[in-house]
C-alpha positions in Angstrom: 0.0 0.0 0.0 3.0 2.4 0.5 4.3 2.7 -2.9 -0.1 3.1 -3.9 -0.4 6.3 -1.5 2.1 7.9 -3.1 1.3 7.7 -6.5 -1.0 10.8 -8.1 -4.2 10.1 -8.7 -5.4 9.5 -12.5 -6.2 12.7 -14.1 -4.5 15.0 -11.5 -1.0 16.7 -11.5 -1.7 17.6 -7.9 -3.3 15.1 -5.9 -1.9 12.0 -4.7 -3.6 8.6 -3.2 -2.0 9.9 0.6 -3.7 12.7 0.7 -7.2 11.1 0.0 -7.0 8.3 2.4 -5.7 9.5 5.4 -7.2 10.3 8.6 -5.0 12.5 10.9 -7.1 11.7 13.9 -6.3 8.5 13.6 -2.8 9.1 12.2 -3.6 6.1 9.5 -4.1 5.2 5.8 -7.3 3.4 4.9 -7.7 1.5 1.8 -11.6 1.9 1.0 -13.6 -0.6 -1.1 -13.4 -0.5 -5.1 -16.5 1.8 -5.2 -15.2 4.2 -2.6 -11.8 4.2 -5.0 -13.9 5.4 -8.4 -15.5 8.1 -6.4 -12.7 9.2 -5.2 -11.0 9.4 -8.4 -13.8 11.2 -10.3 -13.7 14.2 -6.8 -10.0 14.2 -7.6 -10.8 15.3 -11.0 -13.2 18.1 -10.1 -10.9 18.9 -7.1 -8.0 19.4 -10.2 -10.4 21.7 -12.0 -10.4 24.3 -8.4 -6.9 23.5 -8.0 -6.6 25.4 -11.0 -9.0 28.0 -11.0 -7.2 28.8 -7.5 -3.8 28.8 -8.8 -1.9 27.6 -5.3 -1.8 24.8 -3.5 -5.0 23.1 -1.7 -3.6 21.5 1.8 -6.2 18.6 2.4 -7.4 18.4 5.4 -10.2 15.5 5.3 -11.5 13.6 2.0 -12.5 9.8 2.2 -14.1 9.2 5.9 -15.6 5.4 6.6 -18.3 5.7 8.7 -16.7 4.9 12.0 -14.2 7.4 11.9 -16.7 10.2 10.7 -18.9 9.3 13.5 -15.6 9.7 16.0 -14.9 12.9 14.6 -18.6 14.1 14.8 -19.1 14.6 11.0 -22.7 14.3 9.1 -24.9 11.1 9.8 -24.9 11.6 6.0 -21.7 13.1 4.9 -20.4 12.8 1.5 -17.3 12.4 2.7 -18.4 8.5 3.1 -18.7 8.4 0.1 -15.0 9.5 -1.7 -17.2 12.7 -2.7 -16.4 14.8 -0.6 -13.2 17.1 0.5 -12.2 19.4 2.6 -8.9 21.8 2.6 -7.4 25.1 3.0 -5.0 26.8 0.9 -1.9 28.9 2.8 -1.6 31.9 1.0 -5.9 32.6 0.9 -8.1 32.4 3.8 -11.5 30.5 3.4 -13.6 33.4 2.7 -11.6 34.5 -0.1 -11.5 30.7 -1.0 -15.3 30.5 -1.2 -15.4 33.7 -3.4 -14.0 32.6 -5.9 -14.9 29.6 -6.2 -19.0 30.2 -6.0 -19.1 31.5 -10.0 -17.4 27.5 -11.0 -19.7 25.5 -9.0 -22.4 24.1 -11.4 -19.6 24.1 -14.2 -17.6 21.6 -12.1 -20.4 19.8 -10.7 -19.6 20.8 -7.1 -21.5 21.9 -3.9 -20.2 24.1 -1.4 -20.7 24.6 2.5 -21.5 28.1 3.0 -19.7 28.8 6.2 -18.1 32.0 6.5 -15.5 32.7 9.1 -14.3 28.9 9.0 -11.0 28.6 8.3 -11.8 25.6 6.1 -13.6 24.6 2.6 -15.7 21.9 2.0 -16.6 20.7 -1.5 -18.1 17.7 -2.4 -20.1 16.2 -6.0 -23.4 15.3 -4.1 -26.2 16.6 -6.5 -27.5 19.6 -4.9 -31.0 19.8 -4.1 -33.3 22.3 -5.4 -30.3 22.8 -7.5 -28.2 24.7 -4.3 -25.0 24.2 -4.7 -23.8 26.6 -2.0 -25.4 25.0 0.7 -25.7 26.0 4.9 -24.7 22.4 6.5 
């Protein structure tokens, strides 16, 4: 699994397999099921497209949960992050406001949601279908 984590995931430049599968509470690497893996890989492709659009690096701070750690850790009953579909991250050099801003116009272009949480010093994006077609959404 070591030499797995650190290769980048397909159709990224900037996202590897460490960054998606650990959990920092637990100071591990999980290997999720082959579902959990496609999801993942298709978020890493929309995560790419903000990557971009950002222009500096995105430090991940929480992307593939299973359930038992996302209940330790006090996330959703129903968090995307379950799923591979969801991510969260900051970036250094831009705080989460700014973050947020410019990120709210790319949105349905890329397919994302986004928690509306100003004042958090973290993003959270995730490819859940939004509903009533919200895709900057109060958790």
């Amino acid at each position: 699994m070591r030499e797995f984590l650190s290769e980048q995931i397909a159709g990224t430049k900037n996202f590897t397999w460490a960054e998606a599968l650990y959990l920092p509470r637990w100071n591990i690497h999980v290997l999720p099921p082959e579902e959990i893996i496609k999801n993942i890989e298709n978020m890493a492709e929309k995560a790419q497209k903000v990557r971009d659009v950002l222009a500096t690096p995105m430090l991940i701070t929480s992307w593939y949960r299973p359930p038992e750690y996302n209940g330790l850790i006090g996330g959703a009953t129903k968090s995307w992050h379950m799923t591979g579909g969801g991510c969260d991250f900051r970036c250094p050099l831009m705080s989460a406001d700014e973050i947020r801003g410019k990120l709210k116009p790319y949105l349905e272009e890329f397919g994302l949601r986004m928690e509306n949480l100003p004042g958090s010093n973290w993003v959270h994006i995730d490819d859940k279908e939004p509903g009533s077609g919200n895709r900057f959404f109060r958790p």
